[in-house]
N, CA, C and O atoms as a GROMACS GRO file, in nm:
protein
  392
    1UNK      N    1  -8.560  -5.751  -0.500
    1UNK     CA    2  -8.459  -5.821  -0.577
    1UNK      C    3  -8.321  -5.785  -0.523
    1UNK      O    4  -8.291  -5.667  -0.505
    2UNK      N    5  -8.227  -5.896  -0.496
    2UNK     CA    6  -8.076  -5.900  -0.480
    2UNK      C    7  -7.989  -5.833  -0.578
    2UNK      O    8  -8.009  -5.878  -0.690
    3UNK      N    9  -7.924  -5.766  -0.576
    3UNK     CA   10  -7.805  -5.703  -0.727
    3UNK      C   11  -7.677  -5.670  -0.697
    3UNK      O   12  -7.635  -5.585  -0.618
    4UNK      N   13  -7.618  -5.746  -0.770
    4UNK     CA   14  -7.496  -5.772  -0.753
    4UNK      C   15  -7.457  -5.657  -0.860
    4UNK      O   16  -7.520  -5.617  -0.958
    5UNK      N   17  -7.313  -5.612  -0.800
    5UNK     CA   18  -7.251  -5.481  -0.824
    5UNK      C   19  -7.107  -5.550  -0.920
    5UNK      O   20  -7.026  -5.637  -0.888
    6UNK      N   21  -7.122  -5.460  -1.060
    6UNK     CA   22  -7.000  -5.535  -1.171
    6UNK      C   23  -6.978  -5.362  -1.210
    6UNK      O   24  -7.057  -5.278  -1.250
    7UNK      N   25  -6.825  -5.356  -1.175
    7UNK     CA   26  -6.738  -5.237  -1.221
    7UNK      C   27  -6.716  -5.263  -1.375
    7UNK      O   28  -6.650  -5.363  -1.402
    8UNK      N   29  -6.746  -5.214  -1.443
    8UNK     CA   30  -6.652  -5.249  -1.575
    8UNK      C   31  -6.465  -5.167  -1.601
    8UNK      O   32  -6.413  -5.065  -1.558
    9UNK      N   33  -6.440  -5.230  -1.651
    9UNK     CA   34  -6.266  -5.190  -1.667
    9UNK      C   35  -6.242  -5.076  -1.663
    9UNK      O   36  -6.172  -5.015  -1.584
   10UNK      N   37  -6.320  -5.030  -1.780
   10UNK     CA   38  -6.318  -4.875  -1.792
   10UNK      C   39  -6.353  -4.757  -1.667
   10UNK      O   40  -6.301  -4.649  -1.639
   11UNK      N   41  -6.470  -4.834  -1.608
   11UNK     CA   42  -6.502  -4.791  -1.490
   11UNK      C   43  -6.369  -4.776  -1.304
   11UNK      O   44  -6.356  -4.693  -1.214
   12UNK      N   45  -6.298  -4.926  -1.342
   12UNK     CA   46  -6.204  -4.896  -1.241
   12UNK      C   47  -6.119  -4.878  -1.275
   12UNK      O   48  -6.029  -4.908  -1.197
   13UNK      N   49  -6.078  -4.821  -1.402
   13UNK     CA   50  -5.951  -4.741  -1.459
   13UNK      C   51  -5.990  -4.571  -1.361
   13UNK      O   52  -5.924  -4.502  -1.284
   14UNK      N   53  -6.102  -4.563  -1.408
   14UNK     CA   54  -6.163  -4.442  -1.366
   14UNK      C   55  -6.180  -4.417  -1.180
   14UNK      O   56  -6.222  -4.309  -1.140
   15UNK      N   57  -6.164  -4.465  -1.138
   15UNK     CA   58  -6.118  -4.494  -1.014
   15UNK      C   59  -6.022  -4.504  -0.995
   15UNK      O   60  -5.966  -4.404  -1.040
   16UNK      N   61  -5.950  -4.574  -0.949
   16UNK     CA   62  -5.797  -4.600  -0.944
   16UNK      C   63  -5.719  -4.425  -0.988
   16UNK      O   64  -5.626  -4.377  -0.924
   17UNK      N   65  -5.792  -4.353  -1.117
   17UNK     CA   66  -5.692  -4.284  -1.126
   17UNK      C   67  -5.747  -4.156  -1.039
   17UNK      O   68  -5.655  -4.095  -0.986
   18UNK      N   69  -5.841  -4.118  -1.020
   18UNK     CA   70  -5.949  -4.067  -0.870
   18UNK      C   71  -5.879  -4.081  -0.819
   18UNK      O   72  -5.786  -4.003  -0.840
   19UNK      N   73  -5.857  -4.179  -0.718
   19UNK     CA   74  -5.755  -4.191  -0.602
   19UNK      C   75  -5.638  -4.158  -0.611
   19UNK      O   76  -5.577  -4.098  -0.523
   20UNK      N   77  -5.572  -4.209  -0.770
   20UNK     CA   78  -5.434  -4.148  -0.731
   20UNK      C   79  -5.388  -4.034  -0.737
   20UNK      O   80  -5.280  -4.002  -0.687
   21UNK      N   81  -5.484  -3.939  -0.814
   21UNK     CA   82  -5.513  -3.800  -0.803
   21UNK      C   83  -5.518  -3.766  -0.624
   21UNK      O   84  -5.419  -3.730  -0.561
   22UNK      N   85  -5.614  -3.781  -0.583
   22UNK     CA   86  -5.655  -3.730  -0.447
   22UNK      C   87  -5.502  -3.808  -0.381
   22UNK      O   88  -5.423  -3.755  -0.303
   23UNK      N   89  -5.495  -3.940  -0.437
   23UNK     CA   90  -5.369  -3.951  -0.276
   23UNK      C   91  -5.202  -3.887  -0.325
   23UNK      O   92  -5.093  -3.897  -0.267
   24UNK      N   93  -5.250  -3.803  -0.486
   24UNK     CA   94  -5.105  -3.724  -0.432
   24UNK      C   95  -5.140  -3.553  -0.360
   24UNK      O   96  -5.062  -3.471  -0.311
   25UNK      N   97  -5.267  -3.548  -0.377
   25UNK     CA   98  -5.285  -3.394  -0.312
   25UNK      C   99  -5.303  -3.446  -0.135
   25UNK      O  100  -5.260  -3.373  -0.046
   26UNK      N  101  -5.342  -3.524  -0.118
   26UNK     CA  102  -5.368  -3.532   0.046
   26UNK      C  103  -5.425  -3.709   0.032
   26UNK      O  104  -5.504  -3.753  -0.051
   27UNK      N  105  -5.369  -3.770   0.123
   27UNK     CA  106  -5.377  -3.922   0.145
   27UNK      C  107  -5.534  -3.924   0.255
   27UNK      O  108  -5.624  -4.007   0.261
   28UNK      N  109  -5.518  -3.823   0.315
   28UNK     CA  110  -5.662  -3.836   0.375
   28UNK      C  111  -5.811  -3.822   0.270
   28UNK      O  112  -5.911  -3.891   0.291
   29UNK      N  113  -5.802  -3.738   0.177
   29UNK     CA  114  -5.878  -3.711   0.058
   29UNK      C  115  -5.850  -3.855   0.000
   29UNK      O  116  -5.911  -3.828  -0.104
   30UNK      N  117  -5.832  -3.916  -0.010
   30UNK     CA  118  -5.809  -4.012  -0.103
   30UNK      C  119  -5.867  -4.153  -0.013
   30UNK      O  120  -5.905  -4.251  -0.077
   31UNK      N  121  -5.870  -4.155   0.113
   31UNK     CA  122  -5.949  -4.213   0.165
   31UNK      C  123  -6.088  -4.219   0.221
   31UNK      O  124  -6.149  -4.320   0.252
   32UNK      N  125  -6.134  -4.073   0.231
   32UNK     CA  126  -6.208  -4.029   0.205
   32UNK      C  127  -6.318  -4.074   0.080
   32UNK      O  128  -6.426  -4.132   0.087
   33UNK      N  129  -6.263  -4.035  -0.003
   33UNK     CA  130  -6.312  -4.041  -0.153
   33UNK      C  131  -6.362  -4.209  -0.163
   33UNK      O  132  -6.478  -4.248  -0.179
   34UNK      N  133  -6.274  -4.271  -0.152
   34UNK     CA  134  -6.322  -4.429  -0.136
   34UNK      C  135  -6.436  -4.454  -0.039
   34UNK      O  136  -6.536  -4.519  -0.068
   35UNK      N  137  -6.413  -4.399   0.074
   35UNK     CA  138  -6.557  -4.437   0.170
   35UNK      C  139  -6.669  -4.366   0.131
   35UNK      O  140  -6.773  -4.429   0.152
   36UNK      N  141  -6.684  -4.253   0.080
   36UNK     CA  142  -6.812  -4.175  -0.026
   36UNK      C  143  -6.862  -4.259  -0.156
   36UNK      O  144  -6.977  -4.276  -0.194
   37UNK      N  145  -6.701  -4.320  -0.230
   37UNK     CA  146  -6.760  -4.367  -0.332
   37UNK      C  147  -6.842  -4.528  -0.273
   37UNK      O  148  -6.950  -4.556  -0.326
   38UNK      N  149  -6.810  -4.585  -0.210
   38UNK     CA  150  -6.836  -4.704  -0.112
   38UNK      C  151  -7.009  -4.707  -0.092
   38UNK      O  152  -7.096  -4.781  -0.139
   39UNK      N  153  -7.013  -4.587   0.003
   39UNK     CA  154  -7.152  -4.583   0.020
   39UNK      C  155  -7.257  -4.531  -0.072
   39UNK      O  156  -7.379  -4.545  -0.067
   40UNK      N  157  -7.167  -4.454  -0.172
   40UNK     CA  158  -7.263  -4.448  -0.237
   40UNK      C  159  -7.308  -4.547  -0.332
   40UNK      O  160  -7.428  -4.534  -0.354
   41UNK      N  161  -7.242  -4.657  -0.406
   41UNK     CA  162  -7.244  -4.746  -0.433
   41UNK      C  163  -7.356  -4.860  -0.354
   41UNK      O  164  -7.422  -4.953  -0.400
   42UNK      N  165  -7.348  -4.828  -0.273
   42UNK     CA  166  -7.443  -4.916  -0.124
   42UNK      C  167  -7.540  -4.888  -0.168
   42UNK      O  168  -7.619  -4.971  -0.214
   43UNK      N  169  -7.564  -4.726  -0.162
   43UNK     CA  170  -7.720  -4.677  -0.202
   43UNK      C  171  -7.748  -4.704  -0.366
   43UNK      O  172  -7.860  -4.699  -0.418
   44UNK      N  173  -7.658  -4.724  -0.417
   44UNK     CA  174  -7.747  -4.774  -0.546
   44UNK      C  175  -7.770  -4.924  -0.570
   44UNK      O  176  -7.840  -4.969  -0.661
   45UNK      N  177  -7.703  -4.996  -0.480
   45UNK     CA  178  -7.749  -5.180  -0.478
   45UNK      C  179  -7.893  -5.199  -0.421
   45UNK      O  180  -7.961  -5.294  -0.457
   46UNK      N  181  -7.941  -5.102  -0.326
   46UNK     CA  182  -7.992  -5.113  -0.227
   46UNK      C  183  -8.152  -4.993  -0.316
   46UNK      O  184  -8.256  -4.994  -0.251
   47UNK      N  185  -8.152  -4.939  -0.400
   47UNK     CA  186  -8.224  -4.881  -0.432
   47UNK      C  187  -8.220  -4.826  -0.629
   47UNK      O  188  -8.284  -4.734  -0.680
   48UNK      N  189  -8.141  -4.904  -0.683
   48UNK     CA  190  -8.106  -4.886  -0.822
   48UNK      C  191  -8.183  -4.813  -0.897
   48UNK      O  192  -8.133  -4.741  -0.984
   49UNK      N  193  -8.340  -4.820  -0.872
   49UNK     CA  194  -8.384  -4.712  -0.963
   49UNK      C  195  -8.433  -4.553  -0.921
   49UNK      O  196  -8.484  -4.466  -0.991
   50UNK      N  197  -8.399  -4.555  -0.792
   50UNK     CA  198  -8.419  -4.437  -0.727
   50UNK      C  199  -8.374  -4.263  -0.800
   50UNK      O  200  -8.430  -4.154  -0.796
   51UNK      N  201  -8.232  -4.319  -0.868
   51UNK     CA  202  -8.160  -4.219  -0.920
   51UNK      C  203  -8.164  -4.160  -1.057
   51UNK      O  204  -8.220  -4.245  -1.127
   52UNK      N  205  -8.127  -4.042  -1.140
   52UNK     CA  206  -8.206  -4.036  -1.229
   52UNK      C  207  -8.159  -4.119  -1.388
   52UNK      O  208  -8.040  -4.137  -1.414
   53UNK      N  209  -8.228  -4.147  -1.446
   53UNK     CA  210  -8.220  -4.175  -1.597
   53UNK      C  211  -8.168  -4.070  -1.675
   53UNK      O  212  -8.250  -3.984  -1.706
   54UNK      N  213  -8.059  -4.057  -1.713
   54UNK     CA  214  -7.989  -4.006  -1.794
   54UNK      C  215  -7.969  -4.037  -1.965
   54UNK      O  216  -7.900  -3.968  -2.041
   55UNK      N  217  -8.030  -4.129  -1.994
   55UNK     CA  218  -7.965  -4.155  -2.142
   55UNK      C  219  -7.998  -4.314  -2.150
   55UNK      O  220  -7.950  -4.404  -2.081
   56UNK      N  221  -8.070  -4.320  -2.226
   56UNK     CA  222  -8.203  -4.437  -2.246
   56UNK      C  223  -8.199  -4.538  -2.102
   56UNK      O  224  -8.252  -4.480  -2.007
   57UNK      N  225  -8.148  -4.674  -2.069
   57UNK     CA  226  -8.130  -4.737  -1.984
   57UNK      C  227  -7.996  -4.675  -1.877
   57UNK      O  228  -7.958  -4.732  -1.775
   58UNK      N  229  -7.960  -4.593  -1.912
   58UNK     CA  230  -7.863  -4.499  -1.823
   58UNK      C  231  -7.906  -4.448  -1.684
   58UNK      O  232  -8.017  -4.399  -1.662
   59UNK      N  233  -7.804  -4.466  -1.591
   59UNK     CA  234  -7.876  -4.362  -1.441
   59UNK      C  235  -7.733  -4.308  -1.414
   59UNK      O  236  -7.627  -4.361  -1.446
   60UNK      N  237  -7.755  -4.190  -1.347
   60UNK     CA  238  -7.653  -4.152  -1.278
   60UNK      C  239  -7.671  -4.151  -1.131
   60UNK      O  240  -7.778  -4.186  -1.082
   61UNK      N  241  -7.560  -4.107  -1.050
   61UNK     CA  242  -7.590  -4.063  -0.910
   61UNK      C  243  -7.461  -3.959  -0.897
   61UNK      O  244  -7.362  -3.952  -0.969
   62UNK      N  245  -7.486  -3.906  -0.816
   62UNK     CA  246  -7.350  -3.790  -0.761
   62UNK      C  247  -7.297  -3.843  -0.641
   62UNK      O  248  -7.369  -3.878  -0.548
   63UNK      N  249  -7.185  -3.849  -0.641
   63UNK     CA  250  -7.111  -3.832  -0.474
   63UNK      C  251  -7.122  -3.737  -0.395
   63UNK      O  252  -7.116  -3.618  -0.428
   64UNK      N  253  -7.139  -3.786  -0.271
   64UNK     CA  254  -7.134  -3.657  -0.198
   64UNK      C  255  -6.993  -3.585  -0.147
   64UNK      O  256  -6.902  -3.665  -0.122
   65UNK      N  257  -6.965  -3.442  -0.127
   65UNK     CA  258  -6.843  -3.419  -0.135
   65UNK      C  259  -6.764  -3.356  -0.245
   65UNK      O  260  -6.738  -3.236  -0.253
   66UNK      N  261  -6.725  -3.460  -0.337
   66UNK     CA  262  -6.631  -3.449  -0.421
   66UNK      C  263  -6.703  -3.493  -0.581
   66UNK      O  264  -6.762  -3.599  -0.602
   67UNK      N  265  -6.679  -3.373  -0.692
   67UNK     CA  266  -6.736  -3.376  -0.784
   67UNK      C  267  -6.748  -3.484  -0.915
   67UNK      O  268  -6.703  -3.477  -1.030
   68UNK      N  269  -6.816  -3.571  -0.853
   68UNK     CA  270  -6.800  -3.686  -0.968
   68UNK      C  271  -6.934  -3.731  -0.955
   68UNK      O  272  -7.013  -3.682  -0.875
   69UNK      N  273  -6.966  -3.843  -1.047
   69UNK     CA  274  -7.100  -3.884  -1.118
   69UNK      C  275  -7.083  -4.063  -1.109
   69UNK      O  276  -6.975  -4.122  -1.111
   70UNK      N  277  -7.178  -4.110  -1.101
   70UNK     CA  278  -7.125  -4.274  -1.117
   70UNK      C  279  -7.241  -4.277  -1.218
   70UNK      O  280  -7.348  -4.222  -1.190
   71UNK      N  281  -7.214  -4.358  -1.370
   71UNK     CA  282  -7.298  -4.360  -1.428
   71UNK      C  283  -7.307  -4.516  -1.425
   71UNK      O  284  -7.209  -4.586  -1.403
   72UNK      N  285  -7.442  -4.568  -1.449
   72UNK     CA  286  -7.457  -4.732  -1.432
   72UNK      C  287  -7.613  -4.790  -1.526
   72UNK      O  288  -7.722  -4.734  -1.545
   73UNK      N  289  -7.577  -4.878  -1.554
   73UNK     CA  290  -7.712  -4.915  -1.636
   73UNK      C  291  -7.771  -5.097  -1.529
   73UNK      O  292  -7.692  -5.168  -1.467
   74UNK      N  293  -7.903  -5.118  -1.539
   74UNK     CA  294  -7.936  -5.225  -1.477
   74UNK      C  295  -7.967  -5.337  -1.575
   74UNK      O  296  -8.033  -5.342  -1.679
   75UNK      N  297  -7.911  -5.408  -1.520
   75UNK     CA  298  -7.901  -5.572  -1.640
   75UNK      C  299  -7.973  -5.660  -1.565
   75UNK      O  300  -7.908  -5.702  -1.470
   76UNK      N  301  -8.091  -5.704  -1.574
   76UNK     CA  302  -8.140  -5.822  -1.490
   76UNK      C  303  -8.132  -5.807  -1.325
   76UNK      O  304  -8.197  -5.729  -1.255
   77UNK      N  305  -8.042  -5.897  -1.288
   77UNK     CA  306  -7.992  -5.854  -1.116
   77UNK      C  307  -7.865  -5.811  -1.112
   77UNK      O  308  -7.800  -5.847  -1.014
   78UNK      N  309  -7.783  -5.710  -1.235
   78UNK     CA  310  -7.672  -5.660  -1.202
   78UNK      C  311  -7.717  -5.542  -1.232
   78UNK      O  312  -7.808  -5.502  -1.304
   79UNK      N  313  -7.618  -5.477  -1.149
   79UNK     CA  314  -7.568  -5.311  -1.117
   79UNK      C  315  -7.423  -5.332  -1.201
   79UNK      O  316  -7.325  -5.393  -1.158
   80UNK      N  317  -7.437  -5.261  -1.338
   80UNK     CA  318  -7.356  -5.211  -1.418
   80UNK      C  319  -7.278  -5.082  -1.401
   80UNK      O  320  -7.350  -4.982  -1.389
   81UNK      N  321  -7.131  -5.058  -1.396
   81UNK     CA  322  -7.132  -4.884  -1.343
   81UNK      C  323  -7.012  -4.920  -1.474
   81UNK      O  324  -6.948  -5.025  -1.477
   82UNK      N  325  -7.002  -4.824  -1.562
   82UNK     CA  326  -6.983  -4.770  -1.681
   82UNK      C  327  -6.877  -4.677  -1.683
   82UNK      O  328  -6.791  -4.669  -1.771
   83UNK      N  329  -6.887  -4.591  -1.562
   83UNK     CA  330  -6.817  -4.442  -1.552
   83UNK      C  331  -6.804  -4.434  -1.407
   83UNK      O  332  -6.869  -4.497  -1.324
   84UNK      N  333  -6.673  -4.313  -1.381
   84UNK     CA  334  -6.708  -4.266  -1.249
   84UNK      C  335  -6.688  -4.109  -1.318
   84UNK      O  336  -6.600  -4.148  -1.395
   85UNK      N  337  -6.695  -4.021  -1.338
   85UNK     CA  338  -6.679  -3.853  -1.407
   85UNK      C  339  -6.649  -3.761  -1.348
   85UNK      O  340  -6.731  -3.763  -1.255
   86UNK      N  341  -6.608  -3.704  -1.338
   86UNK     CA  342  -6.594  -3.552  -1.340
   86UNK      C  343  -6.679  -3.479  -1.377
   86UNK      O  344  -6.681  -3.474  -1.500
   87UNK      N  345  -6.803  -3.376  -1.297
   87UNK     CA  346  -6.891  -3.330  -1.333
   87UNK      C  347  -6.873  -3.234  -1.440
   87UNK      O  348  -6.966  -3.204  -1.514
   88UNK      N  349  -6.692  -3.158  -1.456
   88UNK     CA  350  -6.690  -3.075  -1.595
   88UNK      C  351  -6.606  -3.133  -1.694
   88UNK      O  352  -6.529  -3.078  -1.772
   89UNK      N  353  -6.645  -3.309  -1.670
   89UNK     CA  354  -6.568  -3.358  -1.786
   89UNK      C  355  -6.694  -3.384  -1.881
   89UNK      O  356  -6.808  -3.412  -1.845
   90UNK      N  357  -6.638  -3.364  -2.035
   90UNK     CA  358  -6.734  -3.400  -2.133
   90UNK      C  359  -6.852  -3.524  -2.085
   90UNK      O  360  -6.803  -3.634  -2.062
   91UNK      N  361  -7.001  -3.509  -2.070
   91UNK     CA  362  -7.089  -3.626  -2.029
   91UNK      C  363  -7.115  -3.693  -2.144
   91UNK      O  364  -7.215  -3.761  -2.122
   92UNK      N  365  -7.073  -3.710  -2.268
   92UNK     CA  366  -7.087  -3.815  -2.327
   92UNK      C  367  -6.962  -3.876  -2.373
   92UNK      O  368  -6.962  -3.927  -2.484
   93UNK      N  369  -6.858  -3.877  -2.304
   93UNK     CA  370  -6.741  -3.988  -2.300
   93UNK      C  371  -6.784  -4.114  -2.238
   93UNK      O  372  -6.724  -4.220  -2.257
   94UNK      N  373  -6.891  -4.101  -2.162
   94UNK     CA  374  -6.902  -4.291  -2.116
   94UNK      C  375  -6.998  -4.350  -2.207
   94UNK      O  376  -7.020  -4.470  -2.194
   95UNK      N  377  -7.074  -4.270  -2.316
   95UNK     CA  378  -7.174  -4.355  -2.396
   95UNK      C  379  -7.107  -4.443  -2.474
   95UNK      O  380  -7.163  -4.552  -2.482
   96UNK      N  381  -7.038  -4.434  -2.515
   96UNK     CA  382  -6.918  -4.540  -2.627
   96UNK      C  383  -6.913  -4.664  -2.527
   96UNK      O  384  -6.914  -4.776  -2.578
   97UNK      N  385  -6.908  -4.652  -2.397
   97UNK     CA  386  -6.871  -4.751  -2.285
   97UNK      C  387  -6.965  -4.832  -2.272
   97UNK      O  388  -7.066  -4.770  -2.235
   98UNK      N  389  -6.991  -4.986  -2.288
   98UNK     CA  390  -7.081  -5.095  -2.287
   98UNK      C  391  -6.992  -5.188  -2.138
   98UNK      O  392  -7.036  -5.296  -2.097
   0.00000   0.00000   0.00000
């Protein structure tokens, strides 16, 4: 099956501010960070249930690198991503997130 990849708002709020974090400590980190989050994203279009179940229809995955979580749920033929986290940020701030 084909699956198309849908950020939700909340999700590229959560990004956007990732980056602008990393591109005021170092602009190379911050590009960086985008090509990790990129592929890893790849590997979950490309293999969606590979990663683990976290919280009923919930999956996560980790980045490699840099400490964050992409949390995402599967809808039919979409790839839902919910969150991007901070591994010592509270893990149930993205459940409220639909």
């Amino acid at each position: 099956m084909i699956y198309s990849l849908v950020i939700s708002l909340p999700a590229e709020t959560d990004i956007e501010e990732i980056i602008e974090w990393y591109g005021k400590e170092n602009k190379d980190l911050s590009r960086e960070f985008v090509e990790i989050l990129e592929q890893t994203l790849e590997q979950v279009i490309s293999n969606p249930f590979l990663f683990q179940q976290v919280f009923k229809d919930y999956r996560k995955v980790d980045t490699a690198k840099f400490p964050y979580k992409i949390i995402y749920r599967i809808s039919e033929n979409k790839i839902i991503v919910l969150a991007v986290i901070h591994h010592k940020r509270n893990p149930e701030v993205w459940k409220n997130r639909k």
